[in-house]
C-alpha positions as CSV (number, residue, x, y, z in Angstrom):
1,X,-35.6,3.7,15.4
2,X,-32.9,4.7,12.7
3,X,-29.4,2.9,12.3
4,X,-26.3,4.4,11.3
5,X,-25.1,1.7,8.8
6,X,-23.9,3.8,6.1
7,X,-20.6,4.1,5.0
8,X,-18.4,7.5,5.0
9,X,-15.7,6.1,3.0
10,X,-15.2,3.2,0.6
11,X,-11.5,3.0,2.3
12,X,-10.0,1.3,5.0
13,X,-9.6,4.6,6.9
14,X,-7.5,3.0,10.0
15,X,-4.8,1.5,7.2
16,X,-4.4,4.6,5.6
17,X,-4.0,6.5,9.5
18,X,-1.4,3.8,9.9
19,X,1.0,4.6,6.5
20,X,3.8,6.1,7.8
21,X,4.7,8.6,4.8
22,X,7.6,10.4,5.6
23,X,10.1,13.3,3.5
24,X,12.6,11.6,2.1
25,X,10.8,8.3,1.2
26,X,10.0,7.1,-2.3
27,X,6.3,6.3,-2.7
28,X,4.8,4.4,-5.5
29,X,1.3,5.9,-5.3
30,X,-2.0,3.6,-7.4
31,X,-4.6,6.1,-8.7
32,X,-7.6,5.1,-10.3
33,X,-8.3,7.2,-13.4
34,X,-11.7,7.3,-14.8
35,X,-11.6,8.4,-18.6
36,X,-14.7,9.2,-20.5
37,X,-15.4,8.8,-24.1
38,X,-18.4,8.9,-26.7
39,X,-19.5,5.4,-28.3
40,X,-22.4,5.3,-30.5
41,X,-24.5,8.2,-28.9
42,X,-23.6,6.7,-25.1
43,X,-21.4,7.9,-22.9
44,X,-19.1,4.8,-21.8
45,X,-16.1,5.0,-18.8
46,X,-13.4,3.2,-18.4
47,X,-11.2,3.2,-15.2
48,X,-7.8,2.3,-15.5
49,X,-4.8,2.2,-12.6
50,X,-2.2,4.8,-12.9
51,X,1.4,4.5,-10.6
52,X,3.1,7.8,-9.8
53,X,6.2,6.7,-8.4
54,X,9.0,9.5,-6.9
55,X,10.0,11.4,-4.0
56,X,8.0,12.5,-1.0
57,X,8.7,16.4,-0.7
58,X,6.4,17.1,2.2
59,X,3.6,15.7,4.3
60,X,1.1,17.9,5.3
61,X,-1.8,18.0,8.3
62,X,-0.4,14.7,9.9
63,X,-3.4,12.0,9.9
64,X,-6.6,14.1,9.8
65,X,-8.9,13.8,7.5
66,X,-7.5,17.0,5.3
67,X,-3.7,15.0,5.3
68,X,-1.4,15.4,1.9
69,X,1.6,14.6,0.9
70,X,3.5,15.6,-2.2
71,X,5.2,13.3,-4.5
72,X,7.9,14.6,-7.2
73,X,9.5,13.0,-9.9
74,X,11.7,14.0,-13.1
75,X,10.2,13.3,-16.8
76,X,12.7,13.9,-19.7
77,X,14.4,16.5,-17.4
78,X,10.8,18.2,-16.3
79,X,9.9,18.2,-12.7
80,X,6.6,16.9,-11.9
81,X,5.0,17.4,-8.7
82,X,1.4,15.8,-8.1
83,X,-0.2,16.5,-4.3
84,X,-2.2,13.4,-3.3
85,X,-4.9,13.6,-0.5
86,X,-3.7,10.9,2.2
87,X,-7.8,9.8,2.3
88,X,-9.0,10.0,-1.1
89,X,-10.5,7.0,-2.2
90,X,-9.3,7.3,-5.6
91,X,-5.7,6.1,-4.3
92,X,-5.8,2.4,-4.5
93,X,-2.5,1.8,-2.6
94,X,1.1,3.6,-1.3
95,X,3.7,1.7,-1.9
96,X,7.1,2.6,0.3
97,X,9.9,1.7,-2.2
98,X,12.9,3.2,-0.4
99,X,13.4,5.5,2.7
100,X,15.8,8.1,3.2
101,X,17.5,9.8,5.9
102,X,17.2,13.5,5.6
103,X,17.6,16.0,8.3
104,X,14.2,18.1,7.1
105,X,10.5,17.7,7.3
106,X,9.9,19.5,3.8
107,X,12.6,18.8,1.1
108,X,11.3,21.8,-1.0
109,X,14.8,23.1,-1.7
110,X,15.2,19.9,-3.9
111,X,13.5,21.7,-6.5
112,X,16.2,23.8,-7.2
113,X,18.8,20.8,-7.4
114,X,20.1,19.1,-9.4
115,X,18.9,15.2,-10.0
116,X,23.3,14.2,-9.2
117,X,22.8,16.3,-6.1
118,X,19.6,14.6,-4.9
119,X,21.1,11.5,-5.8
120,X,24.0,11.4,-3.8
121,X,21.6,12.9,-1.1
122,X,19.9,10.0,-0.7
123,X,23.0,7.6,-1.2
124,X,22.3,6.2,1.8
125,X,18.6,5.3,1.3
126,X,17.8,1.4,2.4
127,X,15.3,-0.9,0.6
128,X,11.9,-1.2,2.4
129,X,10.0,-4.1,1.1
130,X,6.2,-3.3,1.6
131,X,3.7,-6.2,3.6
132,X,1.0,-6.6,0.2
133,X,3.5,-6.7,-2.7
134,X,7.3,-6.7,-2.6
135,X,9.0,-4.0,-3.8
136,X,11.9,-4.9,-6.5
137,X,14.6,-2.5,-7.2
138,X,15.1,-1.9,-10.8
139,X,18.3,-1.9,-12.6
140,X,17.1,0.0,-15.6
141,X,17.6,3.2,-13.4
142,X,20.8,2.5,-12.8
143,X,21.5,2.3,-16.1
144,X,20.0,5.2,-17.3
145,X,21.7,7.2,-14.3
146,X,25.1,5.8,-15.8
147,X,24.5,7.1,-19.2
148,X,23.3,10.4,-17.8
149,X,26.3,11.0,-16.3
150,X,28.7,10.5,-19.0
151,X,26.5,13.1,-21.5
């Protein structure tokens, strides 16, 4: 007689079902890349961790096994929107930096905002320290905001 000890996933599946990802929330998201690159004749790979920190525009399909959610964030004044599958097992972790209140369930109209708009938005976004690693609050941002403002 056959046993069924395989496994589907190499991720804790009822975690993941439990991360309460909402619009509104910033996310620092781990991603494993895998590069690829020729050494002597051989094909070696390195895999590296990647964080993709920024704003949670939309979660989509709730907990099934299809979920995503979208994460944007501004680079040099270029918005970049990546769409993570809430399952895939090349996310390491989710990291819930800060929540906002916001009266939507998809925030796709920030797109066409500006970053002071957002910001003063989410003015009223509370620290959310997460259970594995504490999240610290940079002042660097703040900084940078600062100097933004005054150009």
């Amino acid at each position: 007689m056959a046993t069924n000890d395989f496994t589907i996933a190499p991720i804790d599946v009822a975690a993941r079902a439990k991360l309460d990802v909402r619009a509104g929330d910033t996310v620092r998201v781990w991603q494993k890349i895998t590069e690829r690159f020729m050494e002597k004749d051989k094909v070696k790979e390195k895999v590296r961790s990647q964080a993709f920190e920024g704003l949670v525009l939309a979660r989509k399909h709730g907990k099934e096994a299809g979920a995503t959610f979208t994460v944007r964030k501004v680079i040099d004044g270029i918005g970049v929107e990546k769409i993570f599958p809430l399952y895939a097992p090349s996310i390491e972790k989710v990291e819930i930096i800060r929540r906002s209140k916001v009266r939507h369930a998809k925030l796709y109209h920030v797109r066409e905002k500006a970053a002071k708009e957002i910001r003063r938005e989410m003015r009223n976004a509370r620290a959310v320290k997460h259970e594995e690693t504490p999240a610290e609050v940079s002042t660097e941002k703040i900084v940078e905001a600062k100097t933004e403002e005054k150009k």
